[in-house]
LUMBA-167991 format. One line per 5 residues: number of its first residue (from 0); their letters; for each residue z, x, y of C-alpha. Coordinates in Angstrom, 1 decimal. Example, Ala and Ser with C-alpha at 12.3 -4.5 7.8 and 13.67 -1.06 7.14 Angstrom:
BEGIN
0) as) 7.8,12.3,-4.5 | 7.1,13.7,-1.1
% end
This chain:
BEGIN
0) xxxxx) -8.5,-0.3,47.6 | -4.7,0.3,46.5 | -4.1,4.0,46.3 | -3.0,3.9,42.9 | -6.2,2.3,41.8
5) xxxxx) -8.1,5.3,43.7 | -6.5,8.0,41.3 | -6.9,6.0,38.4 | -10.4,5.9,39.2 | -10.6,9.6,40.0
10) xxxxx) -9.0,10.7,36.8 | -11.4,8.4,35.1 | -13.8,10.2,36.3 | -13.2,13.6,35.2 | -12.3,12.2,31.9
15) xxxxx) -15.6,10.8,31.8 | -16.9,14.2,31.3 | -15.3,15.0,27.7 | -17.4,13.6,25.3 | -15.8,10.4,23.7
20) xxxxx) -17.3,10.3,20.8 | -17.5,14.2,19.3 | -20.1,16.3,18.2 | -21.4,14.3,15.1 | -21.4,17.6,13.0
25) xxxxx) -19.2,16.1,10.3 | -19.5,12.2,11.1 | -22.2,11.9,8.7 | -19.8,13.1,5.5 | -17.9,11.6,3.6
30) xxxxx) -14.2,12.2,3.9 | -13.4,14.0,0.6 | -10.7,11.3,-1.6 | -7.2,12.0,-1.3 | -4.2,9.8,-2.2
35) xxxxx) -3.0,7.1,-0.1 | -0.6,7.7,2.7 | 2.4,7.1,0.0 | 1.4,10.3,-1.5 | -0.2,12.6,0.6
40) xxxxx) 2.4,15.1,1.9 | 0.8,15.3,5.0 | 0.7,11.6,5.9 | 2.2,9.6,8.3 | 5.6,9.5,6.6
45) xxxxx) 6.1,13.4,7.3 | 7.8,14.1,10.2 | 6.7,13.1,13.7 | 3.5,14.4,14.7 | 4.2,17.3,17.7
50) xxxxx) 3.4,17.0,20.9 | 1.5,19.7,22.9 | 2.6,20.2,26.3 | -0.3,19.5,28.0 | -2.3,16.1,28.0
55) xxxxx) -4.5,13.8,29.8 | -3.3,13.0,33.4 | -1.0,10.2,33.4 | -2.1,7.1,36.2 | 0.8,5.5,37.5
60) xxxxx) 2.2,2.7,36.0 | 0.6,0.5,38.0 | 2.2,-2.7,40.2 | 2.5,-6.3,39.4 | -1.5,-7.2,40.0
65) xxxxx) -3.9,-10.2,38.9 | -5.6,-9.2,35.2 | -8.4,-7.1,36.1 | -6.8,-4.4,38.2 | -4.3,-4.1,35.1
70) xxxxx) -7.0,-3.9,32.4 | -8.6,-0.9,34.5 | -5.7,0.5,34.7 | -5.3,0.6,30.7 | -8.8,1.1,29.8
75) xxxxx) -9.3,4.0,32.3 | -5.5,5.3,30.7 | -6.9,5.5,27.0 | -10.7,6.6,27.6 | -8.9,9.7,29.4
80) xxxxx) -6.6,10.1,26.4 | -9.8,10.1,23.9 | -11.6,12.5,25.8 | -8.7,15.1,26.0 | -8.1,14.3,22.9
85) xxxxx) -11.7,15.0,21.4 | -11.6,18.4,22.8 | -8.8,19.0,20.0 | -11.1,16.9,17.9 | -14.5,18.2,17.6
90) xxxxx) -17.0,16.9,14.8 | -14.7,13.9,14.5 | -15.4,10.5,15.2 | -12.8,7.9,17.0 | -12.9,4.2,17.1
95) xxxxx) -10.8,2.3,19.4 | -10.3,-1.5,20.6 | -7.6,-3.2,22.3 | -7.7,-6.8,22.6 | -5.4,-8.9,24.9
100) xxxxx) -4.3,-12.2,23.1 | -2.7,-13.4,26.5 | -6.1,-13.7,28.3 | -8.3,-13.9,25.5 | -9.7,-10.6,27.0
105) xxxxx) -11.0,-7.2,25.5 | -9.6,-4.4,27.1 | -11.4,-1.5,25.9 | -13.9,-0.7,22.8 | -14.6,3.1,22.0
110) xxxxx) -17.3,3.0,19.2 | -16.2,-0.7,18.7 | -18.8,-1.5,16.3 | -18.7,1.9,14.3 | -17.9,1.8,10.7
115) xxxxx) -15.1,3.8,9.7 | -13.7,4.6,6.7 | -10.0,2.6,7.1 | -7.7,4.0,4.4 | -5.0,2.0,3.7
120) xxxxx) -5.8,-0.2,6.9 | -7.4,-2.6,4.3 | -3.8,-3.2,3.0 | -4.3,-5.8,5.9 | -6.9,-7.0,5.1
125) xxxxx) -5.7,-7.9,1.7 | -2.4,-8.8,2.9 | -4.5,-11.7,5.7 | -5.9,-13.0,3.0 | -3.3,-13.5,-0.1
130) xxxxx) -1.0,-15.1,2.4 | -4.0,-17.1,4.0 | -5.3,-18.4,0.6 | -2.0,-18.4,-1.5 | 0.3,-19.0,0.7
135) xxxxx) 3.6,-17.3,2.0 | 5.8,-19.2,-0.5 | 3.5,-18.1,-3.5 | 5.7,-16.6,-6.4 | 5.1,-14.9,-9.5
140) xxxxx) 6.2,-16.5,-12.9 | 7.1,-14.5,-16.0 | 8.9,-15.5,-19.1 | 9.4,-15.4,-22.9 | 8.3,-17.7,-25.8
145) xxxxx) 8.8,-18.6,-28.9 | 8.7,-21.5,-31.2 | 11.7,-22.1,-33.5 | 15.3,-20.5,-33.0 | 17.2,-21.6,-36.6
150) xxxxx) 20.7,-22.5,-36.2 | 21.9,-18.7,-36.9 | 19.9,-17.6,-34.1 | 16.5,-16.3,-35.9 | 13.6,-16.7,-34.1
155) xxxxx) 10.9,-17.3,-36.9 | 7.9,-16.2,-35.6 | 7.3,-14.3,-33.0 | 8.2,-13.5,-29.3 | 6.0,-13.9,-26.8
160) xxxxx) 5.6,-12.5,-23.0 | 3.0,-13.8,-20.5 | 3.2,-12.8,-16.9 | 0.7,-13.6,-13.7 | 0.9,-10.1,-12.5
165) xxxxx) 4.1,-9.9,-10.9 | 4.3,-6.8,-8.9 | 7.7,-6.7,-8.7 | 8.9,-7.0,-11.7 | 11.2,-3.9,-13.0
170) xxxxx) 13.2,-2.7,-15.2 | 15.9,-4.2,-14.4 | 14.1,-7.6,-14.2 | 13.2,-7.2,-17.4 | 16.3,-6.4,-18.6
175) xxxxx) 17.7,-9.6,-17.2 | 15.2,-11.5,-19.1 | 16.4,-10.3,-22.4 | 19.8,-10.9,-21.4 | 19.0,-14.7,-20.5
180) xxxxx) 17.3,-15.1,-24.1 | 20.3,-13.9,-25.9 | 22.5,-16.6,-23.8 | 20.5,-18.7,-24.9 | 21.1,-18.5,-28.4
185) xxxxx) 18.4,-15.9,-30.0 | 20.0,-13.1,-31.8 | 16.9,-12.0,-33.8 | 13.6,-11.9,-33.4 | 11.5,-11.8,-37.0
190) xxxxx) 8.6,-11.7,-35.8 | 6.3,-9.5,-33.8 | 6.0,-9.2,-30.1 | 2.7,-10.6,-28.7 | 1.8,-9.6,-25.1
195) xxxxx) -0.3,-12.4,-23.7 | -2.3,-10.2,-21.0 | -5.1,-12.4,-20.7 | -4.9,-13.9,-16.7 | -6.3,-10.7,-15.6
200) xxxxx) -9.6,-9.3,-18.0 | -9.3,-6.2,-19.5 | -10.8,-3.9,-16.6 | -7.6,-2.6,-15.4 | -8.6,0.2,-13.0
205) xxxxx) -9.5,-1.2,-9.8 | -12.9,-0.6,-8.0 | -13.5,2.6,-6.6 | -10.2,4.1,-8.7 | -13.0,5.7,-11.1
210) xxxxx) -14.0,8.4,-8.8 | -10.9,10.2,-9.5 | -10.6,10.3,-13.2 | -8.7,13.0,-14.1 | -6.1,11.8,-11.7
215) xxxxx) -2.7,10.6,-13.5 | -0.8,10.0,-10.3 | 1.3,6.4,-9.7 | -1.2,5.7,-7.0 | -3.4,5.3,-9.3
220) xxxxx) -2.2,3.3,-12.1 | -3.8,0.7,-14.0 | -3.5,-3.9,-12.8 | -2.3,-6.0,-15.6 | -0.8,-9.5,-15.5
225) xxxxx) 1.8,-8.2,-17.6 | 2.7,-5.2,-15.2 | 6.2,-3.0,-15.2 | 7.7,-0.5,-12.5 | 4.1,-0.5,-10.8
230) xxxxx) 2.8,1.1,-14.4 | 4.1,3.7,-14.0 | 7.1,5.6,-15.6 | 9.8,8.4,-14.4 | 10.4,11.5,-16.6
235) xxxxx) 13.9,13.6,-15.5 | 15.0,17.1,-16.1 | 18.2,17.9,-16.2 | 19.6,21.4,-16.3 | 21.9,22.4,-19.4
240) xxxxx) 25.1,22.7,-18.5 | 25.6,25.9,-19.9 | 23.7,27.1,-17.8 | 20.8,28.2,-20.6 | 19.1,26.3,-23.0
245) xxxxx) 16.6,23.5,-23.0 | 17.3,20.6,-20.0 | 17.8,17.1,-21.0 | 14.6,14.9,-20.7 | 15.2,11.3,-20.2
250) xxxxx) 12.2,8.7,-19.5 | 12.7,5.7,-17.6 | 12.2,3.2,-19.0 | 13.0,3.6,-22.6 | 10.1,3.1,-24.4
255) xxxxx) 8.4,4.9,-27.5 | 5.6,4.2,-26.2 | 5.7,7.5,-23.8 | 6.4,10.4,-26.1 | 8.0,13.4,-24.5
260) xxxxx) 7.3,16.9,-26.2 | 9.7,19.7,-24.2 | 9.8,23.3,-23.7 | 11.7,23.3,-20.6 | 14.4,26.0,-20.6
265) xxxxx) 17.4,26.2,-17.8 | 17.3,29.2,-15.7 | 20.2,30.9,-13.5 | 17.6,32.7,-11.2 | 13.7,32.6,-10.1
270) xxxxx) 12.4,29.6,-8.9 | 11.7,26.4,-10.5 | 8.2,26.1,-12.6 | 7.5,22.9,-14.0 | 3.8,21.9,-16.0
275) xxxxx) 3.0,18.3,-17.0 | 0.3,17.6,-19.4 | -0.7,14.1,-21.2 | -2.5,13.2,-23.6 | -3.5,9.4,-24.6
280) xxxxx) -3.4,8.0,-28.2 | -4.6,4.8,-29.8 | -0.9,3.7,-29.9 | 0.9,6.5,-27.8 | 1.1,8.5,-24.1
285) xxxxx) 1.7,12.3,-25.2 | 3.2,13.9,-22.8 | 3.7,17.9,-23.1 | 6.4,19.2,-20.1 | 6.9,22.8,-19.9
290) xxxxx) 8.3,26.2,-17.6 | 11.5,26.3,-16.3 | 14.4,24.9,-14.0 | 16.7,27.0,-12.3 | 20.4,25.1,-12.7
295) xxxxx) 21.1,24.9,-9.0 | 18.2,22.4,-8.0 | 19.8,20.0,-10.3 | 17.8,17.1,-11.7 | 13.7,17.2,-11.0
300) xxxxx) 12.0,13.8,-11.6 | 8.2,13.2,-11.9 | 6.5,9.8,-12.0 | 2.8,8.9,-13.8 | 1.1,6.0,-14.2
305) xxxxx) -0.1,4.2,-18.0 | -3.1,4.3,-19.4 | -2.0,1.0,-21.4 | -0.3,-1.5,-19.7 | 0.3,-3.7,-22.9
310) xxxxx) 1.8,-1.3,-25.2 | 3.7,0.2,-22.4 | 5.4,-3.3,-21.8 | 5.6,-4.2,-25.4 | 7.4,-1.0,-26.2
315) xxxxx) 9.7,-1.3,-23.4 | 10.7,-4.9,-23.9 | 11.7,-4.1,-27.6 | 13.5,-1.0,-26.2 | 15.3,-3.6,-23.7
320) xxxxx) 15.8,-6.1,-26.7 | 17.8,-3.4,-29.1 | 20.0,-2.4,-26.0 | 21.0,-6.1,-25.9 | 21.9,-6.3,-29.6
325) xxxxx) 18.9,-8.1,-30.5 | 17.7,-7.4,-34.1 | 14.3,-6.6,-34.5 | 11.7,-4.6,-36.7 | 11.1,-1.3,-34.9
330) xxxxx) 8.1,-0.5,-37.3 | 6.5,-3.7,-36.6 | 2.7,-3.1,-34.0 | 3.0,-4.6,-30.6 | -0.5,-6.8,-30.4
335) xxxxx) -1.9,-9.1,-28.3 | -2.9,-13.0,-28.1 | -1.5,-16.2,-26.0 | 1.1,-17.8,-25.9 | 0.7,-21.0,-28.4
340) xxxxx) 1.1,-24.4,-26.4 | 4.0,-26.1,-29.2 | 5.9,-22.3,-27.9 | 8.3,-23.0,-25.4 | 10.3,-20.7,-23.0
345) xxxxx) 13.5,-18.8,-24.4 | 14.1,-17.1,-20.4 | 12.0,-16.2,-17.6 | 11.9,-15.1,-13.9 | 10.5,-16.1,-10.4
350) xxxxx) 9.4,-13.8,-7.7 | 10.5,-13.5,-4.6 | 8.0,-15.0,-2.3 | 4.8,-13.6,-1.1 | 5.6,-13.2,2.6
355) xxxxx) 8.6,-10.9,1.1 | 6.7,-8.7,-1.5 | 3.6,-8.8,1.3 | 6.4,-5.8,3.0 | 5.5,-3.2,0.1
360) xxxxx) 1.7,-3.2,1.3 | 2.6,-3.0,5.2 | 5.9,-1.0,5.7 | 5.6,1.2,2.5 | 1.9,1.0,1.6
365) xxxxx) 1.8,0.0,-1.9 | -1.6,0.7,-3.6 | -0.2,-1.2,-7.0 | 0.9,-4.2,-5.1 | -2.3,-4.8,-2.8
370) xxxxx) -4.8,-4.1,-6.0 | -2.4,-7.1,-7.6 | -2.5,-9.4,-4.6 | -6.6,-9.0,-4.5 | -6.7,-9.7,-8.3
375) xxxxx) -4.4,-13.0,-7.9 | -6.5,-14.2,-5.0 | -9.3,-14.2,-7.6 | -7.0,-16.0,-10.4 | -6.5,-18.6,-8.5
380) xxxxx) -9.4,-19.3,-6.4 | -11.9,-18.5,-9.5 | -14.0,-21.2,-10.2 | -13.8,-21.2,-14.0 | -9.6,-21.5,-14.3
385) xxxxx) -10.1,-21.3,-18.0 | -11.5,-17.7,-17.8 | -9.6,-14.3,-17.0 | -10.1,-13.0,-13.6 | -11.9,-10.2,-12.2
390) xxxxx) -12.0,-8.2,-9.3 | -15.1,-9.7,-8.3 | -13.4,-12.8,-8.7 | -10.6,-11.4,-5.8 | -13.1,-8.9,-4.1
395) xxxxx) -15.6,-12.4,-3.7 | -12.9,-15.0,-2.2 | -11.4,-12.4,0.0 | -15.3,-11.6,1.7 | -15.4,-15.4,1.9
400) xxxxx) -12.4,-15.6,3.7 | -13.6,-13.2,6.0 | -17.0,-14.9,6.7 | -15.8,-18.0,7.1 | -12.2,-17.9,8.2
405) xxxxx) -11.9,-15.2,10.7 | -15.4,-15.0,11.6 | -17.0,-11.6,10.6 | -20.3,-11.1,10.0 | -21.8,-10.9,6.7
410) xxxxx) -23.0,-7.3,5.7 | -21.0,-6.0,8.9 | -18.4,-4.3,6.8 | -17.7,-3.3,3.3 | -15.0,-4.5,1.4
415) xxxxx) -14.7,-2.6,-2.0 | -11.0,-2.9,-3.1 | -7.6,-4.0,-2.3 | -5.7,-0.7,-1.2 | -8.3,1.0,0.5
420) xxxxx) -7.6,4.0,-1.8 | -11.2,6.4,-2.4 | -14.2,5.9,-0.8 | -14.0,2.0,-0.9 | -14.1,0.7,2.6
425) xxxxx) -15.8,0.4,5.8 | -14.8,-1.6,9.2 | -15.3,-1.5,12.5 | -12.6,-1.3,15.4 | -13.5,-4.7,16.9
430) xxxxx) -13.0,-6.0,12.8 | -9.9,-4.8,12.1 | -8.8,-6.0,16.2 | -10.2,-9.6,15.6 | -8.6,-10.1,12.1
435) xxxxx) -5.2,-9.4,14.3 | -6.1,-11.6,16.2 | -6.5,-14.9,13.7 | -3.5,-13.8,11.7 | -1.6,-13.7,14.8
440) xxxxx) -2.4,-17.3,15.8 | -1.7,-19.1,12.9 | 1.7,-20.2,12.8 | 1.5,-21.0,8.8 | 1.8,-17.6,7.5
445) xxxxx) 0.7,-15.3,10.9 | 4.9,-14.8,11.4 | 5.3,-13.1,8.1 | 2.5,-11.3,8.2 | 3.5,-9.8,11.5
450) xxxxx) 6.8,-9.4,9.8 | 5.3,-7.0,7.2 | 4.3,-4.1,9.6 | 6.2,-1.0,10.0 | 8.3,-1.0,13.5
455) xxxxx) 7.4,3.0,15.7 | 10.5,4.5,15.5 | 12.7,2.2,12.7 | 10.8,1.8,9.5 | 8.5,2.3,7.3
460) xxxxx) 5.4,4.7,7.4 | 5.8,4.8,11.5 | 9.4,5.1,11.4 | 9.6,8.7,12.6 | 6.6,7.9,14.9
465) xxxxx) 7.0,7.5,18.4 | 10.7,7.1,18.1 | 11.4,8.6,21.9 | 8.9,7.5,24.0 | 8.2,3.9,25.5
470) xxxxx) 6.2,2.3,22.2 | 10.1,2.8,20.0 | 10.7,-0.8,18.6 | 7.5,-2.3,20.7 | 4.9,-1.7,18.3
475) xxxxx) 4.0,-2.9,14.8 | 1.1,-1.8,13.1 | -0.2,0.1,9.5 | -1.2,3.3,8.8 | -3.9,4.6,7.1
480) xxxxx) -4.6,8.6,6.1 | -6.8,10.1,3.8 | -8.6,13.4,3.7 | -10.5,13.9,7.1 | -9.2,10.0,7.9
485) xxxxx) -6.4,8.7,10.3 | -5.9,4.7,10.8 | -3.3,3.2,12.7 | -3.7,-0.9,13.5 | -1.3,-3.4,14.7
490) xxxxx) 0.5,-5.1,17.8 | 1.9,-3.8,20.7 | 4.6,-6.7,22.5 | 7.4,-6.9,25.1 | 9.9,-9.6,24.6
495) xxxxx) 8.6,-13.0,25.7 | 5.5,-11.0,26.1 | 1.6,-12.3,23.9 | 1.0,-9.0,22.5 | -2.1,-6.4,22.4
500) xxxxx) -3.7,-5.9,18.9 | -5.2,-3.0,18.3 | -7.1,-0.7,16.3 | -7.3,3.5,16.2 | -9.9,4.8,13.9
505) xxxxx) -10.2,8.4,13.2 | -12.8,9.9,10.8 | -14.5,13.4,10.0 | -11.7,16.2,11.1 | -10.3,18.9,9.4
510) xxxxx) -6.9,19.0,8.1 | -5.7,21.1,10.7 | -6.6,18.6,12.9 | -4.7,16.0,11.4 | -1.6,16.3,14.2
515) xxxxx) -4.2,15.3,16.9 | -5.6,12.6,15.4 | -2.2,11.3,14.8 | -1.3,12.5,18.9 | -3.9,10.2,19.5
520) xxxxx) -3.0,7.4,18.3 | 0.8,7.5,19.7 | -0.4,8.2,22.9 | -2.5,5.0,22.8 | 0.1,3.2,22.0
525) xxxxx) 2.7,4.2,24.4 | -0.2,3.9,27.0 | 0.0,0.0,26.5 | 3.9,-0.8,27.4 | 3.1,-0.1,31.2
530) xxxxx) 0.3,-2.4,31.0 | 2.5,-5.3,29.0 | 5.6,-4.3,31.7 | 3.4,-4.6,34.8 | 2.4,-8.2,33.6
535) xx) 5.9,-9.5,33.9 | 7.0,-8.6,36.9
% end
């Protein structure tokens, strides 16, 4: 036997006597809901987790060798790293599988089949799927309607928008879309506007996003098919210039649908206290900002989702079409209805594709944008295309996809929402591993989808992850963190090299022991480039 086999095997064998999968002392609760990884200041895009200074024995990187001896080599590499690693972790659990696409092989399963709580790891899930079933050239369509502009410019009745859930779509977008209407000829508008809302039904908050209530974080913000700025809006303080008196507020967008009340005063010293409070209305969003703002830390800015995606994109297109010079009635009600079919369209916008907006779920981890994707997948895969869809609608097609596309078992997992935000989800390592898998080997979308993934060490929510060591630039993957839950999925390739897919779950630890979980997972990662090196040489 090669020597460097015999210490692998050794160190295996010490290793073998940490427990890999930790004292179950938490395992059986619930991790308590926390925001998704965009929000949680202690998720993955904080700084780089720490190293400690010691760790599991290293094996050397072992020789050019036939597939077995290699495999041994990696498998025996991260069961030691789990069982150091668990000493740091006790009462959690960790699931791990690494699957070789090259030899159709799996490496190593740690708990393979355990369900675990994945966080935002469904965002690939949901990602698979909308560019599976809709394609990566799917856009979103939004425009404005009306039925008769007169020769001065009047349009007689009154103005229609009807979107199909762009994501995307912004201020700015809409802006443009007001600006193409008055270039083409409308200069007034006397009637009302009439937000035709009815792709999606009316139950805008997306399963699971009840558990939270109370919660008025952008996170967690209502799906509409007439969506702006992710429903949400910005509200900015701006010191006096005096250096007392009350601070500017401005809210973007403009709207008078969000009404500001403030009693913010500038300060020159003591630190910066500010206190949001809101309040929802038939027809309005209250919201009361108070305390104070010390002039040096300039302007603070606070974003909140709506509670009414209608009124809120009613109000802000009329605020968009008085900026343009439009005339309109101010005191005129926003309502709803569609869009009659003699109406025809005065401007509208396209999307940019899905394998482009599919790059907010994995590099940034968009909650809004996956809940929107998983609601379109059930728009246009519903049976009844005369009928607004639902989430079971989405939430049904996508488990069928999954069944009968990729090959999971029914009533192996649980798929309860698009973002994986809450208590909502539950897969298994050797899941999350073999949907990699598919997605990688289908040529039709599988390249944009891999496309989508934060880079270790250059972008997104692993950017400042394993930036120094041998996984910088090699590995692609998504992130997941909750409270007492640490995800981390993807590929691990050389150039010219099939890549590893793998999967790193991590439930049931304290929040102190957040760094380790993360440790873990980098460490597993780097511990697969000697194995992909040593199979090219």
């Amino acid at each position: 036997m090669a020597a460097w086999l015999r210490r692998i095997l050794a160190g295996a064998a010490i290793a073998s006597t940490c427990s890999i999968h930790t004292p179950a002392a938490r395992s059986s609760q619930q991790p308590e809901d926390q925001p998704g990884e965009e929000e949680e200041p202690s998720g993955e895009t904080s700084a780089a987790a720490p190293r400690t200074e010691l760790g599991p024995a290293r094996p050397p990187t072992p020789p050019a060798a036939d597939f077995p001896a290699r495999a041994r080599y990696l498998k025996d590499r991260i069961e030691g790293i789990v069982g150091f690693r668990s000493l740091e972790l006790a009462g959690a659990r960790i699931g791990v599988a690494v699957y070789d696409l090259a030899s159709e092989k799996e490496i190593v399963a740690i708990d393979g089949d355990g369900l675990y709580n994945s966080a935002s790891n469904t965002k690939l899930i949901t990602a698979a799927a909308a560019l599976s079933m809709l394609g990566p050239q799917y856009r979103y369509y939004t425009a404005l309607y009306g039925l008769e502009v007169d020769p001065l410019g009047t349009l007689t009745g009154d103005l229609y928008v009807r979107g199909r859930g762009d994501p995307s779509l912004g201020t700015a977008e809409l802006y443009q879309l007001v600006r193409e209407m008055k270039q083409n000829g409308v200069k007034k508008i006397a009637g009302r506007i009439v937000v035709d809302a009815d792709y999606f039904d009316n139950r805008d908050l997306p399963p699971h996003f009840e558990e939270q209530p109370k919660n008025q974080a952008p996170y967690r913000a209502p799906i509409a098919s007439t969506a702006l700025n992710f429903n949400s809006f910005t509200v900015s303080l701006r010191p006096s210039a005096a250096g007392v008196g009350p601070c500017e507020v401005v809210v973007e967008p403009p709207n008078d649908y969000v009404q500001v009340e403030s009693a913010v005063e500038t300060v020159a010293s003591g630190r910066t206290r500010i206190r949001l409070e809101s309040k929802t209305t038939k027809d309005n969003l209250k919201l009361t900002v108070s305390g104070q703002l010390r002039i040096d830390d300039g302007v603070k800015s606070y974003r909140r989702r709506i509670p009414d995606p209608v009124r809120y994109m009613g109000a802000a297109l009329k605020s968009a079409i008085l900026a343009n010079g439009i005339a309109i009635d101010k005191t005129k009600k926003i309502i709803t209805g569609q869009v009659p079919k003699l109406a025809r369209p005065l401007a509208w916008r396209v999307s940019e594709s899905l394998a482009v907006l599919v790059r907010g779920l994995g590099k940034h981890s968009n909650n809004f944008v996956a809940e929107t994707l998983l609601k379109t997948i059930g728009a246009v895969k519903r049976p009844d295309q005369h009928k607004p869809a639902t989430w079971d609608d989405g939430l049904s097609a996508v488990r069928a996809w999954l069944e009968n596309v990729v090959g999971w078992k029914k009533d192996s997992y649980y798929y309860g929402n698009g973002s994986g935000l809450f208590s909502s989800n539950r897969f298994s390592p050797r899941e999350i591993a073999q949907l990699l898998a598919a997605a990688y080997r289908d040529f039709r979308w599988g390249p944009d989808y891999v496309a989508s993934l934060s880079i270790a060490g250059v972008d997104g929510t692993i950017g400042r992850r394993m930036s120094r060591g041998p996984a910088a630039g090699l590995v692609r993957a998504k992130t997941g963190t909750l409270s007492g839950v640490s995800t981390l999925s993807g590929y691990a390739a050389l150039d010219g090299r099939t890549p590893l897919v793998f999967s790193i779950l991590v439930n049931g630890f304290s929040d102190q022991q957040a760094d380790s979980a993360r440790i873990l997972q980098n460490e597993i990662c780097e511990a697969m480039i000697p194995f992909l090196e040593s199979g090219r040489r």
